[in-house]
C-alpha positions, 0 to 999 in steps of 0.5 A: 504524533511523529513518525519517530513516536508511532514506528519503533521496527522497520520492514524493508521490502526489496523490488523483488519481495514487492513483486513476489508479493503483488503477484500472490496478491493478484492469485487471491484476487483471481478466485474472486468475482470478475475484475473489470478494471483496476484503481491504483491509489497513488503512488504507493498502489501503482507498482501492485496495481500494475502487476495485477493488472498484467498477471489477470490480463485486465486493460483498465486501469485507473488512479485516484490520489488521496493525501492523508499522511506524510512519512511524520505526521497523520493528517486529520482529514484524507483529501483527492488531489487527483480524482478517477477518470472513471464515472462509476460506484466501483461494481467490478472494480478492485482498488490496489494500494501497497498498503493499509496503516491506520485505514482512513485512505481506504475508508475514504475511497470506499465512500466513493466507490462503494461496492468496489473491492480493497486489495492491500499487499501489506495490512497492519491490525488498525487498518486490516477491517478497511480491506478486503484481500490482503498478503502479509501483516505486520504489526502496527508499530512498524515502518514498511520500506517501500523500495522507492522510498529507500537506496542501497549503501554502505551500513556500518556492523553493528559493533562498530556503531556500539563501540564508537569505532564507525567514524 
């Protein structure tokens, strides 16, 4: 299924709100037990994980990069393209990822670190048993805009898209 089929609502998130959010993510994760290091999925769990890091004041810091989808398609199976430096089953250690759609990225890297803890800024429903802390839901049927992936111009008003006038 296309990207244009699954996604009918768009969520633009700014560099501020992303912040704003990982940081009340890091107070969540702050009540629970002790974070000796952090996992970062990449790319999109780098900018949380990094804020994380820096509010709980923890130096470890690993990536781990798991493919399981492009901006149109689903893939069938998740693939490690970079695997962790870390030697462990995930005892204290939390994995940050931007966010959890269908949940397959998650369920993977859960098979490989077991008894770490999943942490998600933004969760969708299909996604939301995969992790275990979580800021903010959307609905299944919306696109989040990550600031990476978007850039400031010059939109036309609605109106004149409508009347053809947006030339």
């Amino acid at each position: 299924m296309s990207s244009r089929d699954r996604y009918t609502r768009m969520f633009p998130v700014s560099w501020e709100q992303l912040h704003r959010d990982s940081k009340a993510l890091a107070w969540r994760l702050s009540d629970g037990p002790e974070i000796t290091g952090i996992v970062a999925i990449t790319r999109g769990g780098m900018f949380p994980a990094a804020v994380i890091a820096r509010e709980l004041d923890i130096r470890v810091i690993d990536t781990i990069s798991v493919v399981s989808y492009d901006w149109k398609e689903q893939a069938a199976e998740p693939r490690v393209v970079k695997p962790l430096a870390l030697g462990t089953d995930g005892e204290g250690l939390v994995v940050v990822d931007d966010l959890v759609d269908s949940g397959n990225t998650l369920r993977y890297v859960r098979t490989l670190l077991p008894k770490a803890r999943f942490a998600t800024v933004y969760a969708k429903p299909a996604g939301r048993p995969a992790v275990d802390v979580y800021i903010t839901e959307v609905s299944q049927d919306t696109w989040i805009l990550q600031p990476w992936d978007s850039e400031n111009q010059f939109v036309q008003p609605i109106v004149k898209l409508r009347t053809g006038d947006g030339a």
